[in-house]
C-alpha positions as CSV (number, residue, x, y, z in Angstrom):
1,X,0.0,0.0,0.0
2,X,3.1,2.4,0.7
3,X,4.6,2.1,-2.8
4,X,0.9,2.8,-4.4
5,X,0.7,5.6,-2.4
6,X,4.0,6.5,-3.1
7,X,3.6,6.0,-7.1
8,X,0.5,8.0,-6.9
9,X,2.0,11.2,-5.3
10,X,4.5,10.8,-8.0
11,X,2.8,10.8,-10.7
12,X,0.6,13.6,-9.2
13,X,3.6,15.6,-9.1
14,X,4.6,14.9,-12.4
15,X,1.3,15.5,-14.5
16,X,1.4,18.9,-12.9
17,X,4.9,19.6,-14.8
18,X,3.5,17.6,-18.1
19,X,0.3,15.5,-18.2
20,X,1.6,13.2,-21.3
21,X,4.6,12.1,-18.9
22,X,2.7,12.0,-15.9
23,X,-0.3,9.8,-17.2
24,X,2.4,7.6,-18.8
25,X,4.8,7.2,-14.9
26,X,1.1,6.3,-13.3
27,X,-0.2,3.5,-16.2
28,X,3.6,2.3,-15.8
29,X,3.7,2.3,-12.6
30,X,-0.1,0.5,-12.3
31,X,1.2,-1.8,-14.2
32,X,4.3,-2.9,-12.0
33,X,2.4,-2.9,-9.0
34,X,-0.5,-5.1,-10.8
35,X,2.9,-7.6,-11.5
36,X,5.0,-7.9,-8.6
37,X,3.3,-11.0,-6.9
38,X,3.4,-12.6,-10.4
39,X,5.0,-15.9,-10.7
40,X,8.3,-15.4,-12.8
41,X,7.5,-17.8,-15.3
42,X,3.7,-16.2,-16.0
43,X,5.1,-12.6,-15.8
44,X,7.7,-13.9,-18.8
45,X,5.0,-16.0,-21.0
46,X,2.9,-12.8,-21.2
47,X,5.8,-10.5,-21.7
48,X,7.0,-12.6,-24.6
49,X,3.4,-12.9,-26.2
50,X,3.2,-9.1,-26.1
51,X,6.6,-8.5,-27.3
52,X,6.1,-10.7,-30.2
53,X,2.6,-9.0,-31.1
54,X,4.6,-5.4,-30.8
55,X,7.2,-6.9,-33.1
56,X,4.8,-7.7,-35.9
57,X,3.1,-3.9,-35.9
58,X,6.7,-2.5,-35.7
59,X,6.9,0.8,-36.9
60,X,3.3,1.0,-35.9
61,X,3.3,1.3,-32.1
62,X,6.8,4.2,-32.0
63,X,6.5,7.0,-30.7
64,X,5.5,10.3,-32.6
65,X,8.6,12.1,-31.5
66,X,10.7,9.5,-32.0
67,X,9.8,7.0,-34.7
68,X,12.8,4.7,-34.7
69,X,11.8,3.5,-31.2
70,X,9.4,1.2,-31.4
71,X,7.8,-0.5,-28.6
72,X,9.1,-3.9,-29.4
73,X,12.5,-2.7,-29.0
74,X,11.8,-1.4,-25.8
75,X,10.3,-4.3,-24.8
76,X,12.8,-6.6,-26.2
77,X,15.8,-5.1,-24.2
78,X,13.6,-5.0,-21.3
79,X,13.4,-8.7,-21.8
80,X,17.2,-8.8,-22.0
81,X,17.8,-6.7,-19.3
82,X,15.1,-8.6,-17.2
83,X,16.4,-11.9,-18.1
84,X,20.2,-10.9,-16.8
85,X,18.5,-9.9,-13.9
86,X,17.1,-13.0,-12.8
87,X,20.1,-15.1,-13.5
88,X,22.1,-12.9,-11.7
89,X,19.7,-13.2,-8.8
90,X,19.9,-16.8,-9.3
91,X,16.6,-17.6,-11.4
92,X,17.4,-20.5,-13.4
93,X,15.8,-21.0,-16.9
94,X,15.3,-24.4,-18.8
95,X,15.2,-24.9,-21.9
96,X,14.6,-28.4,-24.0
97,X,17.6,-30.1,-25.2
98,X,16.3,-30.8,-28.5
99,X,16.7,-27.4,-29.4
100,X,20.4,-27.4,-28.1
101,X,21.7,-27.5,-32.4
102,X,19.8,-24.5,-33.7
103,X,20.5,-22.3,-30.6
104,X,23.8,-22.9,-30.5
105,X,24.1,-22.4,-34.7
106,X,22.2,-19.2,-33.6
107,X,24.3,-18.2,-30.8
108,X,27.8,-18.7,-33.3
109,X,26.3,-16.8,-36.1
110,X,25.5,-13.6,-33.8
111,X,29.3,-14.3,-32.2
112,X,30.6,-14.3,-35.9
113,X,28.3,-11.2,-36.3
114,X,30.2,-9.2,-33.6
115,X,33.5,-10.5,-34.7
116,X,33.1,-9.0,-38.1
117,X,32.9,-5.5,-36.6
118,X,36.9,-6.0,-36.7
119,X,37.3,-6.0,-40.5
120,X,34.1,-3.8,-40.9
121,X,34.4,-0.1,-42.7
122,X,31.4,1.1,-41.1
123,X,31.6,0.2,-37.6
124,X,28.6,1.6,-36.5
125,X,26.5,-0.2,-39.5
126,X,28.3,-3.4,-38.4
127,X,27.0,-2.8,-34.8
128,X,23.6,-2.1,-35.8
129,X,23.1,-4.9,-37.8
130,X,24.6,-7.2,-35.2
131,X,22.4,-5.4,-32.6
132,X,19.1,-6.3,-34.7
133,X,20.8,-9.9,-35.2
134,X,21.2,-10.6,-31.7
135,X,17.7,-8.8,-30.5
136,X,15.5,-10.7,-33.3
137,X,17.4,-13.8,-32.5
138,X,16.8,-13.6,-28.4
139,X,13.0,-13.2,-29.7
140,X,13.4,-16.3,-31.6
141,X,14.6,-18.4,-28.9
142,X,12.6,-16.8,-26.0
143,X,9.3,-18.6,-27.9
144,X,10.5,-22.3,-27.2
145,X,11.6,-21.6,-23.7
146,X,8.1,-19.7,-22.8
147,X,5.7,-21.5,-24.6
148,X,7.2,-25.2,-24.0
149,X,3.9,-26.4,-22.9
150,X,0.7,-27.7,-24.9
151,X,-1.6,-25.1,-23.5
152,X,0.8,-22.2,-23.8
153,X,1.9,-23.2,-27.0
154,X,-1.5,-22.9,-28.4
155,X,-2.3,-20.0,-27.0
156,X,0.4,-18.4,-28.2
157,X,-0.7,-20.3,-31.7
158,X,-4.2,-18.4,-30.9
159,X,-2.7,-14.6,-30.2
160,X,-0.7,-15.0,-33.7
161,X,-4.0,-16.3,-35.4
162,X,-5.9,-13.0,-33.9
163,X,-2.6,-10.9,-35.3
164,X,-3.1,-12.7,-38.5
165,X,-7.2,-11.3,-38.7
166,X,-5.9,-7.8,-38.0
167,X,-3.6,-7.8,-40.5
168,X,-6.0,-9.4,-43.1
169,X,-8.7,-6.6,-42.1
170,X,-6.3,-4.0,-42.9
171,X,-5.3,-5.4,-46.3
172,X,-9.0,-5.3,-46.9
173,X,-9.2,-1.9,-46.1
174,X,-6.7,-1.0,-48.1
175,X,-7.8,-3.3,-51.6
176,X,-11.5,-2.3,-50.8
177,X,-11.4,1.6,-49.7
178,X,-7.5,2.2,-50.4
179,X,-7.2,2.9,-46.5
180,X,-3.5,2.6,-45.2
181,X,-2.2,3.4,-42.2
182,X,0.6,6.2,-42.0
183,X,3.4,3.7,-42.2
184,X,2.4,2.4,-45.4
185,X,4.9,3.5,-48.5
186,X,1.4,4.0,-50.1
187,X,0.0,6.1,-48.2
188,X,-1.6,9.1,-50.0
189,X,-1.2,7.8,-53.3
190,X,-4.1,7.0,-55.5
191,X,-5.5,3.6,-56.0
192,X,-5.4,4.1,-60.0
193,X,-1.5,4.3,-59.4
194,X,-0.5,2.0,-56.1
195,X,-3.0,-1.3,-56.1
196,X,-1.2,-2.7,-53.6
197,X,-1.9,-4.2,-50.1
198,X,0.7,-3.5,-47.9
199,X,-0.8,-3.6,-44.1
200,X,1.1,-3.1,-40.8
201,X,4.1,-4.1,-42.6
202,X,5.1,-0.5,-44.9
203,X,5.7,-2.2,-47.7
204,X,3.9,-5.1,-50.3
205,X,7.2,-7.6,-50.5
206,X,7.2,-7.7,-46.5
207,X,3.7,-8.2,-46.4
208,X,3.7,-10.6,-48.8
209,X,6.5,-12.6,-47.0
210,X,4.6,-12.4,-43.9
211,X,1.1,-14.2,-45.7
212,X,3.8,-17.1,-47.2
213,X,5.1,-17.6,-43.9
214,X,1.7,-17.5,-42.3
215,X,-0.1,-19.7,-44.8
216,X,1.2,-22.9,-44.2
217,X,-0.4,-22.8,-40.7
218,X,-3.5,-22.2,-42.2
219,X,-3.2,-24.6,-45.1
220,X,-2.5,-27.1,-42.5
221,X,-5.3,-26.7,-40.4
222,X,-8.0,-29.2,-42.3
223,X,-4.9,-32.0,-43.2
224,X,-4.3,-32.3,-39.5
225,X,-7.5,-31.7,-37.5
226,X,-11.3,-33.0,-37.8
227,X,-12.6,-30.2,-35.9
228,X,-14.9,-28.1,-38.4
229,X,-14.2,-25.5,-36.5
230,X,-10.8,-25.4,-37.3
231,X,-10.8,-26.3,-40.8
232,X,-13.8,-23.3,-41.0
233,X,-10.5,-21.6,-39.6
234,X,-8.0,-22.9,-41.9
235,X,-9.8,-22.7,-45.2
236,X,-11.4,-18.8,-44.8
237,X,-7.8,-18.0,-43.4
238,X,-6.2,-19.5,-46.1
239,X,-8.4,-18.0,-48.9
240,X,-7.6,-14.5,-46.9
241,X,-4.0,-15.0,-47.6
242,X,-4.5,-15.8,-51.0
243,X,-6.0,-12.8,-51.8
244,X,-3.7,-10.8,-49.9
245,X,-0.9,-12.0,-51.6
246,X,-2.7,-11.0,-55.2
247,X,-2.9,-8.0,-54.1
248,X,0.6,-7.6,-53.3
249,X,2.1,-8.4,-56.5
250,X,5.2,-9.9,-55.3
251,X,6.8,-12.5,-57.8
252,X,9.1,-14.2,-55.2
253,X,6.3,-15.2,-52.7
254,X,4.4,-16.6,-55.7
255,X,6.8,-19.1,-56.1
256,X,7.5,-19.7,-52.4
257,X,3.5,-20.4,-52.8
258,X,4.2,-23.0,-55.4
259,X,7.1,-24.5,-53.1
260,X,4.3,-24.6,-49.7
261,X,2.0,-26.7,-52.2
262,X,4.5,-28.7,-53.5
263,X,6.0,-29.5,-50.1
264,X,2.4,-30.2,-48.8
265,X,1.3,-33.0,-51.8
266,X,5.1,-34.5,-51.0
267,X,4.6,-34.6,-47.9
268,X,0.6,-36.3,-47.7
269,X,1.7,-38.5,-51.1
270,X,4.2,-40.3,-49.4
271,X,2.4,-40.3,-46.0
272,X,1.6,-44.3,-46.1
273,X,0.2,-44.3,-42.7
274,X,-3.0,-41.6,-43.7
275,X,-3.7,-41.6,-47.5
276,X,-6.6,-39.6,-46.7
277,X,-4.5,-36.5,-46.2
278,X,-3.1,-37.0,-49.8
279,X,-6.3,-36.4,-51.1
280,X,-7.4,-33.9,-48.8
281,X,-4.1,-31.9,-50.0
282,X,-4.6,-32.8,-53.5
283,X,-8.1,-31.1,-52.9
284,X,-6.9,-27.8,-51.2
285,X,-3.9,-27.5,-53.5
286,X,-6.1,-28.3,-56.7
287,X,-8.3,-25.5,-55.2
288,X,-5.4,-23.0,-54.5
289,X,-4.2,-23.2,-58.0
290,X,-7.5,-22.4,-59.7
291,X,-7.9,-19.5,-57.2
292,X,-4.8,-17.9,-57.9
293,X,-3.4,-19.0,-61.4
294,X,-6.5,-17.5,-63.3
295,X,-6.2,-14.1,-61.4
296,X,-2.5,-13.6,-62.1
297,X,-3.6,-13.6,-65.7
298,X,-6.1,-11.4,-65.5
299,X,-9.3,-13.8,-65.1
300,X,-11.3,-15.9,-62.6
301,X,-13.2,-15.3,-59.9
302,X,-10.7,-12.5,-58.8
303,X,-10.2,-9.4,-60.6
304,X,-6.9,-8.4,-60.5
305,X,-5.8,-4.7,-61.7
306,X,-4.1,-4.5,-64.5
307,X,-0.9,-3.3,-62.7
308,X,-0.9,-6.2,-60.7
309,X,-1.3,-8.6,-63.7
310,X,1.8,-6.9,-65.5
311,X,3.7,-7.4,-62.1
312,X,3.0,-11.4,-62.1
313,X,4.9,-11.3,-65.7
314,X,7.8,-13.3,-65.5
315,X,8.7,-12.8,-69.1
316,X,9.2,-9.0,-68.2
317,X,11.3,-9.9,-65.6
318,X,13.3,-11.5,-67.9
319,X,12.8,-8.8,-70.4
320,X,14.1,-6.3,-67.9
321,X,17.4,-8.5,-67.4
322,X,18.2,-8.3,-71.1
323,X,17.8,-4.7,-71.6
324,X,19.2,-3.4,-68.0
325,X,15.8,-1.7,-67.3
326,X,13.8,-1.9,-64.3
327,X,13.9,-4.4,-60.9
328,X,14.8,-7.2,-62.9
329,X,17.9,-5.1,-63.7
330,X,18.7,-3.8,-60.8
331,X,18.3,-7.2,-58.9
332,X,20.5,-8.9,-61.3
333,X,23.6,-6.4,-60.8
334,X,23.2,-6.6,-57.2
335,X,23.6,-10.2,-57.1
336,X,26.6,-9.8,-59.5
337,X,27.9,-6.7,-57.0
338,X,27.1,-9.1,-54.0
339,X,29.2,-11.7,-55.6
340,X,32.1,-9.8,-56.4
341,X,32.5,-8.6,-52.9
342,X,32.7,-12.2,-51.5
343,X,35.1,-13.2,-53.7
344,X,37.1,-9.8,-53.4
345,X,37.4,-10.8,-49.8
346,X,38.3,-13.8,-49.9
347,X,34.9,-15.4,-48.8
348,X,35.2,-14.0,-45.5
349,X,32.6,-10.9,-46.3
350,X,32.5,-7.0,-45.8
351,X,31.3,-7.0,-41.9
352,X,28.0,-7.2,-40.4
353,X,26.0,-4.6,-42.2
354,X,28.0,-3.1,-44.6
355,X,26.8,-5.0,-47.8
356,X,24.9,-1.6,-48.2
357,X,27.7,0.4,-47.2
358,X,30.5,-1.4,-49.7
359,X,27.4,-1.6,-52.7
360,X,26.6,2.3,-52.5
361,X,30.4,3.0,-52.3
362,X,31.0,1.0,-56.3
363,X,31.2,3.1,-59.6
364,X,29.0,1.7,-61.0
365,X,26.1,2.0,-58.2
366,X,23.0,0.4,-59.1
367,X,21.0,2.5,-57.6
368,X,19.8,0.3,-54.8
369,X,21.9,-0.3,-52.5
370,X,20.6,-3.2,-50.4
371,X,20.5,-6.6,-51.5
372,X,17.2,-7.6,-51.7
373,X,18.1,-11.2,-51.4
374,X,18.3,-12.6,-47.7
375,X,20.8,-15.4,-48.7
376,X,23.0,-12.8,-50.5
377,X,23.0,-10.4,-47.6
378,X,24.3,-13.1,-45.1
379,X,26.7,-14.5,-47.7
380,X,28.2,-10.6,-48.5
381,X,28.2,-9.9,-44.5
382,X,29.2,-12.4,-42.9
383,X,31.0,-14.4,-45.5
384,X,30.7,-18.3,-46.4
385,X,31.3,-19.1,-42.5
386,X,27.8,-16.9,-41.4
387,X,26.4,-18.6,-44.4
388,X,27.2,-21.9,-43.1
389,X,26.2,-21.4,-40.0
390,X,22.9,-19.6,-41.1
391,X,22.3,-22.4,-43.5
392,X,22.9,-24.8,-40.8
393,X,20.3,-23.8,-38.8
394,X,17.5,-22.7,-41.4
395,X,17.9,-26.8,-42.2
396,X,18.0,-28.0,-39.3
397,X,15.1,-26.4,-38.4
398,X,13.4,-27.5,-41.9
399,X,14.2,-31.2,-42.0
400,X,13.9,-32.1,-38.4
401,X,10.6,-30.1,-38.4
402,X,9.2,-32.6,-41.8
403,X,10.8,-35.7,-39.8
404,X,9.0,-34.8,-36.6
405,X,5.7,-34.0,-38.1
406,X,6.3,-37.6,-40.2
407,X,6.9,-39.4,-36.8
408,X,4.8,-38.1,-33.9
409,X,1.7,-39.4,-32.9
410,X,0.5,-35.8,-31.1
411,X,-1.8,-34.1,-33.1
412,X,-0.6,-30.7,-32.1
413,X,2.8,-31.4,-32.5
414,X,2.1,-33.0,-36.4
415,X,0.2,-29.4,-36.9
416,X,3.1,-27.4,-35.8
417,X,5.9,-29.6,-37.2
418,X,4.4,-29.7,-40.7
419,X,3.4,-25.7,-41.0
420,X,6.6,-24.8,-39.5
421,X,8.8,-27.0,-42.3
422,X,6.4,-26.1,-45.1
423,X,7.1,-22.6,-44.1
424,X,10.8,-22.8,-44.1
425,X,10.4,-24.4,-47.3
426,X,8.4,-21.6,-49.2
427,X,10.4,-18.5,-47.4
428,X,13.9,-20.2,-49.2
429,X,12.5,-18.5,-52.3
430,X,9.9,-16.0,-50.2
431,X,13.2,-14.2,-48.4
432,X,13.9,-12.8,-52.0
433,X,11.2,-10.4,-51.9
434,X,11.8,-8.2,-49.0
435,X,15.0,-5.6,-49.4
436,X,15.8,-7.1,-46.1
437,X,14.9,-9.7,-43.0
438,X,17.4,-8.9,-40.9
439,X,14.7,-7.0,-38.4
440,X,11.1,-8.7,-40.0
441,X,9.4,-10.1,-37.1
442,X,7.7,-12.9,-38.8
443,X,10.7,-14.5,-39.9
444,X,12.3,-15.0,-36.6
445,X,8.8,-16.0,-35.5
446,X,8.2,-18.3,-37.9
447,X,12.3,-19.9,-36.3
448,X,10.7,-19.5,-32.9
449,X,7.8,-21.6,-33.9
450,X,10.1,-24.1,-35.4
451,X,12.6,-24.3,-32.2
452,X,9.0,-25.0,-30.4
453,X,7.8,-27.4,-32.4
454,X,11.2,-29.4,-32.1
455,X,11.4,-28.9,-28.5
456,X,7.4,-30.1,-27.8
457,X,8.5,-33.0,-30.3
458,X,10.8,-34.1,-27.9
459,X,8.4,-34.0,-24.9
460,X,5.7,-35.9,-26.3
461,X,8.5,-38.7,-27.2
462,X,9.6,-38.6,-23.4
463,X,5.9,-38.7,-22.2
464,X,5.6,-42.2,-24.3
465,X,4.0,-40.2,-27.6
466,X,1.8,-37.7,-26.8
467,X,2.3,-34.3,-25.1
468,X,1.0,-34.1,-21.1
């Protein structure tokens, strides 16, 4: 009762001197006072479901004064910073050993990271990078150790599934009434001119990343459960996505669209245990195609603009390579200029974040000076030894994910294991389309969700099968 007191007279004090800081002291302080009898391990679930949530809207939740300070990167250190406290008050924190490969690759590639600085031009871009490396890689990992339950897991499955429905309601907004929210590149610009969908995410290549990574957990939804409830869930999801994704225009995640099908009638076709599934993915996948193929040429039952239609023209991509005009262009020389650099340092790459630096610095500049190729930008960076490691763990994570879902007998493990590896499998393609990944939330989400799946894998096996 003192230290409400206390906090109240506080805050009191300081509304008097400037309300905006004084209501924000008293919430803050309500809300550590509402906490402090909260069990460690609740306090830490809930901290990491809202941190993930605020890394998703991004940009979205910063403050006006200062829009590079987001709340998930407040809440992100304040997770670190939280974390350290704890050990150091000797809080323990257990994590499943079946996650022990990808958190260590994860741990080497963001010690390789900080090494680079040494050799860097641009120190401070190498620190930044590494910074954003090591803070979107602690959110990775702090999914498997909070959620390594089968009720937390799926509520956390449950939160992400409401995130999903807000960003589908916004891409509505925008493809319906051309509504976008301030952080949108598209904001103010006409309909007639920008088509695109582009969400909480600013652009339409990271929204379109985000619906390929999201779709397979969807898709997956009426191959794994009998609940019509969730299928009802999977199928209006999925059909969302699809439409989304139209209405982004993004070539890459079209083809990581085509890998999440593929994987999917791979997957249920040699599935000899449940031949039912085959046909139930033959079905949705059949489905899928005539939904989307028809539109991207400009017929079917969705009405594409013409914009969009010209974007899903792979033969002006290739046009555009030929005559060194337009993205097609300009993405080819960067892969050339990304190239060079690896081999002009001898494969070790130009330091943590200065691909950008050492692209914009050439004579013949393209333009552009990130990558726009995920792959690239590690490879450039961090040289063939962070491209290893990176490698390493995005296959760990995708095969032992496929295995698992092959092997268990838990349902909810199946659901995760095969989404997750389907996912992994569309986004080696989908990572192509955003200019970068190195700070998209739903990537390092997405390797959360595969560390948990893994790690809830391995406690159904030691609970003879099934998860508790």
């Amino acid at each position: 009762m003192l230290g409400a007191g206390l906090a109240a007279a506080a805050g009191a004090a300081i509304t008097v001197l400037s309300p905006a800081a004084g209501i924000a002291f008293t919430a803050l302080a309500a809300l550590l006072i509402a906490i402090r009898r909260m069990p460690v391990p609740r306090l830490a679930v809930g901290f990491v479901t809202v941190t993930a949530l605020a890394a998703i809207a991004g940009p979205n939740l910063a403050i006006p004064q200062a829009p590079w300070l987001f709340l998930f990167r407040i809440m992100i250190v304040t997770l670190a910073l939280g974390t350290l406290g704890y050990l150091l008050m000797g809080g323990t924190i257990s994590a499943s050993r079946a996650i022990s490969v990808p958190a260590g690759l994860l741990g080497l590639m963001i010690l390789w990271s900080a090494m680079s600085v040494a050799w860097a031009q641009d120190d401070v871009a190498a620190l930044r990078w590494t910074l954003f490396l090591t803070m979107m890689g602690g959110l990775a990992l702090a999914i498997p150790v909070a959620f390594a339950t089968r009720d937390r897991a799926v509520r956390l499955l449950k939160v992400l599934g409401v995130a999903f429905a807000v960003v589908s309601l916004i891409s509505l907004m925008e493809i319906v009434a051309g509504i976008r929210l301030p952080t949108s590149r598209l904001a103010g610009r006409s309909q007639d001119v920008a088509f695109a969908a582009t969400s909480v995410f600013g652009n339409e290549n990271n929204l379109a990343t985000y619906l390929t990574l999201t779709l397979p957990y969807l898709l997956v939804l009426p191959l794994v459960f009998r609940d019509i409830r969730l299928r009802a869930v999977g199928i209006g999801g999925g059909v969302a996505a699809m439409l989304a994704l139209l209405y982004t225009g993004s070539k890459a995640n079209i083809l990581a669209f085509g890998i999440i099908l593929i994987t999917l009638l791979l997957f249920a076709g040699t599935d000899h245990r449940q031949r039912g599934r085959a046909i139930s993915a033959a079905v949705i996948a059949a489905l899928a195609v005539a939904m989307v193929v028809p539109a991207m040429q400009g017929s079917g039952v969705i009405s594409l603009p013409d914009r969009a239609v010209t974007k899903f023209d792979f033969s002006l991509l290739r046009e555009q390579v030929d005559t060194g005009v337009g993205s097609g262009a300009v993405r080819s020389s960067l892969l050339e200029d990304g190239l060079s650099l690896v081999h002009e340092t001898g494969g070790i790459g130009v330091g943590a974040g200065n691909a950008d630096v050492r692209v914009r610095s050439l004579r013949d500049f393209p333009g552009v000076a990130n990558l726009h190729n995920w792959w690239l930008e590690v490879t450039v960076n961090l040289g063939l030894i962070g491209l290893a490691l990176y490698a390493s763990f995005f296959g760990f994570l995708l095969t032992r994910q496929l295995r698992e879902a092959r092997l268990t007998r838990d349902p909810l493990v199946r659901y995760m294991a095969l989404a997750g590896g389907t996912s992994l499998a569309g986004f080696t393609v989908g990572s192509l389309g955003p200019s970068s990944v190195i700070h998209f939330a739903p990537m390092w989400i997405t390797f959360g969700l595969g560390m948990l799946a893994v790690a809830l894998a391995q406690r159904a096996r030691d609970n003879g099968g099934t998860l508790p």
